[in-house]
C-alpha positions as CSV (number, residue, x, y, z in Angstrom):
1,X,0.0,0.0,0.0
2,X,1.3,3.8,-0.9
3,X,1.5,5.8,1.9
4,X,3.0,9.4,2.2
5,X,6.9,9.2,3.3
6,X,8.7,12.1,5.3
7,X,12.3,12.4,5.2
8,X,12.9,14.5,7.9
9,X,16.4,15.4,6.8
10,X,14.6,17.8,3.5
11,X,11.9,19.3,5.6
12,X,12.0,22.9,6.1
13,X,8.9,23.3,7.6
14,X,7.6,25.8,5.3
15,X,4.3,24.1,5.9
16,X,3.8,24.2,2.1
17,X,2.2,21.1,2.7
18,X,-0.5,22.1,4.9
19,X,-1.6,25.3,3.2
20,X,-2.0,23.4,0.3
21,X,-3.9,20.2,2.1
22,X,-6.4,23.5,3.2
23,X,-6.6,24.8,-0.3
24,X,-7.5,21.4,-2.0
25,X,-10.1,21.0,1.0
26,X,-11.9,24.4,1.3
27,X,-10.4,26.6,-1.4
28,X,-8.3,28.6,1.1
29,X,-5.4,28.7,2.8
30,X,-6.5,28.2,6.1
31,X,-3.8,25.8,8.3
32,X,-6.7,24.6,10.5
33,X,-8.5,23.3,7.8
34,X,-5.6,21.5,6.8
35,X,-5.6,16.9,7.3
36,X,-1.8,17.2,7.6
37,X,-0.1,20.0,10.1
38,X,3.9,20.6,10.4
39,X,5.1,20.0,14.2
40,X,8.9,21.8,15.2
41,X,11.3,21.3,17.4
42,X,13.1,24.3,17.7
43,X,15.8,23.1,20.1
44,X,17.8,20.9,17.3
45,X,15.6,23.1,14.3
46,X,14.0,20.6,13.1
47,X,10.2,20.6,11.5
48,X,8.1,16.9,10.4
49,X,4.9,16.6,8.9
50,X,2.6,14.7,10.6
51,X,0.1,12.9,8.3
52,X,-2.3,9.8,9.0
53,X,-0.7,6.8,8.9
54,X,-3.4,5.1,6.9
55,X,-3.0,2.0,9.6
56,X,-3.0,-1.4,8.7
57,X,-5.5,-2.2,12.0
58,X,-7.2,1.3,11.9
59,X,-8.5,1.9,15.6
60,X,-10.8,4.8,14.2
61,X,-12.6,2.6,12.2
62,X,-14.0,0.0,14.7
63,X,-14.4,3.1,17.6
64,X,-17.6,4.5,14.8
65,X,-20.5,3.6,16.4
66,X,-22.6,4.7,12.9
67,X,-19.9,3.0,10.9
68,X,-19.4,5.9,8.9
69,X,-15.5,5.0,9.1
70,X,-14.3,3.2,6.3
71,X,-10.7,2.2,4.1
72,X,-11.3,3.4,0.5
73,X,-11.0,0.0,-1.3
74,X,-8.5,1.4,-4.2
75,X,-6.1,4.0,-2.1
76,X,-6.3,2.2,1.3
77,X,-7.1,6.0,3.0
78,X,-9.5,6.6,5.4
79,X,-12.8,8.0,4.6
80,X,-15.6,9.7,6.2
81,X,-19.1,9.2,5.3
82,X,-20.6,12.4,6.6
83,X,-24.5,11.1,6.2
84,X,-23.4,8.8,8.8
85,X,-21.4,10.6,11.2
86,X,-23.1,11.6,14.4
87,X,-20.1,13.8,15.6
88,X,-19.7,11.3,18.5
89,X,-15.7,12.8,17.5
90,X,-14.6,8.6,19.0
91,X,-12.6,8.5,16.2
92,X,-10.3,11.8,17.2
93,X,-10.0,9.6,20.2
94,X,-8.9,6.3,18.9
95,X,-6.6,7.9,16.5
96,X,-3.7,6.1,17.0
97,X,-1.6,8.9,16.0
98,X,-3.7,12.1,16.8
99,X,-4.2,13.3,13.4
100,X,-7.7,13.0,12.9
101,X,-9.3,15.9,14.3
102,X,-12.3,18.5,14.2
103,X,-12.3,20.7,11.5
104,X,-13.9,24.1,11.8
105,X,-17.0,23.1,10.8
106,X,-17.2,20.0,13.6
107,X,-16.7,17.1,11.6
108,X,-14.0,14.7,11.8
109,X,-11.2,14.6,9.0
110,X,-8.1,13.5,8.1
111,X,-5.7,12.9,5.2
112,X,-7.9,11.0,2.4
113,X,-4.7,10.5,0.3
114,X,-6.5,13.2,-2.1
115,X,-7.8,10.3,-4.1
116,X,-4.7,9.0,-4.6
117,X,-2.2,11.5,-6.2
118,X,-1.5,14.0,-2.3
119,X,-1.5,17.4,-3.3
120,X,1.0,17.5,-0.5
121,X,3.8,15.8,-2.2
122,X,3.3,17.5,-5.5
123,X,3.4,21.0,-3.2
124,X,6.8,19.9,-1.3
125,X,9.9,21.9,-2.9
126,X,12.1,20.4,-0.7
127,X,11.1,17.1,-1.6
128,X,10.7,16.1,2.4
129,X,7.0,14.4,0.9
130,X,6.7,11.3,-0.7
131,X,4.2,8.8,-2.0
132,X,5.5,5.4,-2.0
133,X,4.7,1.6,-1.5
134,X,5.9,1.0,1.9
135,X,5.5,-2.7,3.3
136,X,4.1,-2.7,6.9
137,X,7.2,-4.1,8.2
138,X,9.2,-1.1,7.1
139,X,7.0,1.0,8.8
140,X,7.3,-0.5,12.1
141,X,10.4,1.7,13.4
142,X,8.7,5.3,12.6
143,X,6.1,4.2,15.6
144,X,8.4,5.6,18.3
145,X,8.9,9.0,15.8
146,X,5.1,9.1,15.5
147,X,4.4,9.1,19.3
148,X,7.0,11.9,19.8
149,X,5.7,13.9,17.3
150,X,1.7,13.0,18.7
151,X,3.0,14.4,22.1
152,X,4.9,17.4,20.5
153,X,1.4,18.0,18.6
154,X,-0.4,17.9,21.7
155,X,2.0,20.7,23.2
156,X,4.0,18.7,25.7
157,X,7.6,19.1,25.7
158,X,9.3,15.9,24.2
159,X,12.8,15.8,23.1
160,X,13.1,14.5,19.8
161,X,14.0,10.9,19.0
162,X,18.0,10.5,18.8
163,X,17.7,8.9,15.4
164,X,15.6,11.6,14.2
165,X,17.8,14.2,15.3
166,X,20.9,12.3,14.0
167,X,18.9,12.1,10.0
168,X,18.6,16.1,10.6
169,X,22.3,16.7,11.2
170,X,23.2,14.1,8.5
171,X,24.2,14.6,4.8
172,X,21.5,16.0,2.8
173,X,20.3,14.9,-0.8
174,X,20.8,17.4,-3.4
175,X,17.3,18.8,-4.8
C-alpha cells in the first residue's frame, strides 16, 4: 500500500504542505482546515509533517458507532461518510496517532490520500514528501517518531527521538 513518506532530513517546515492540504479542502489557505499539520522542534531546528498513517489495523474505524468510518477500497485511505457521522468525535479519540481531528466546521477529517495522487507531495519543494509503497514491516520503526511527534502536537515538551535528530544533522540529498 502507498503511503506518504517524510524524510525528515529535507523538511523545512515551510508548511507548504498544509496550506496546500487546506486549499484542496476548502479553497483557502487556512492551516486549521488543513488533514496534515507541520510540528517543530526548535531546540535541534527541526520541523516533520505529521500525516495519518493510513494504519493497517485502523482503531478509528472499529471506535464508529454509525460506521461511517471506512478504508477506501483502491487507495487504502481513510474515509468519512458524513451522512453517517453523528459527531460522537470517537474517532479523534482512537486515532492512533492524533491526526484525525475536528475541522472548523465540527466534523471529523483527516488525510484521504486526495484520491490517490497527495496534493501534498506534489506542493513539497524540498522534496521532504513522498508517495510510496511502503510494506508494513518497514514501517514499524517510525512508531516511536510518530508518538514523539503526537506528544509534541499535543503541546508537551518531548525531546526529539535521537535517530531523528541524528537524520537532521546528517548529509543532505541534493534537490
Amino acid at each position: 500500500m502507498k503511503k506518504i513518506k517524510i524524510d525528515v532530513g529535507m523538511c523545512t517546515g515551510c508548511g507548504q504542505c498544509a496550506l496546500t492540504c487546506s486549499f484542496r479542502n476548502v479553497g483557502s489557505f487556512d492551516l486549521p482546515q488543513s488533514n496534515i499539520q507541520v510540528v517543530q522542534w526548535e531546540d535541534i531546528c527541526l520541523s516533520v509533517t505529521l500525516v495519518c498513517q493510513q494504519c493497517k489495523e485502523a482503531a478509528c474505524i472499529p471506535s464508529c458507532p454509525t460506521e461511517a468510518i471506512s478504508k477506501d477500497p483502491v487507495t487504502g485511505a481513510i474515509r468519512f461518510d458524513r451522512g453517517l457521522c453523528d459527531l460522537c468525535y470517537n474517532c479523534v479519540e482512537e486515532c492512533t496517532y492524533q491526526v484525525i481531528h475536528v475541522a472548523p466546521g465540527n466534523e471529523p477529517v483527516t488525510c484521504d490520500l486526495c484520491g490517490g495522487n497527495p496534493e501534498c507531495v506534489l506542493a513539497c519543494y524540498p522534496q521532504a514528501l513522498s508517495f510510496v509503497d511502503v510494506l508494513d514491516e518497514e514501517w514499524e520503526p517510525f512508531k516511536d517518531l510518530a508518538e514523539a511527534l503526537v506528544a509534541r502536537a499535543a503541546g508537551k515538551t518531548v525531546p526529539a527521538p535521537l535517530e531523528l535528530a541524528a537524520q537532521r544533522i546528517g548529509v543532505r540529498r541534493p534537490l
